[in-house]
C-alpha positions, 0 to 999 in steps of 0.5 A: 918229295919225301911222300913220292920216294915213300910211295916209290918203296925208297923208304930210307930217300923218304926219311932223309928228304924228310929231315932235310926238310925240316932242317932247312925250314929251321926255326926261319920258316916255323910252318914249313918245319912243322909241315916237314916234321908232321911228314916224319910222323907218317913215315914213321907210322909207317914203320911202326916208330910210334913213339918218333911218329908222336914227338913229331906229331906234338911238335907238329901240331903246336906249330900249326896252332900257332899260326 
């Protein structure tokens, strides 16, 4: 959802469905986390956080190799 309101110019619909995401998938549903935390990396490339889009990334890709 959040890459549609990305794509829609709601840039800020974008980054809060990106944290919902990442907060219900909790530890409960670890790939669904990374997934949601790899979407907050684009959107935060997107806006020029590079350090965020980085901790997200990391995060994001330790989850995945874990699988």
């Amino acid at each position: 959802m959040s890459v549609f309101e990305y794509y829609n110019v709601r840039h800020p619909m974008a980054e809060v469905y990106a944290q919902r995401a990442a907060d219900i998938a909790g530890s409960a549903f670890e790939l669904a986390y990374g997934e949601a935390r790899v979407t907050r990396a684009y959107l935060a490339i997107q806006r020029s956080d590079y350090q965020f889009a980085l901790q997200c990334a990391v995060e994001g890709h330790q989850i995945a190799e874990r699988q």
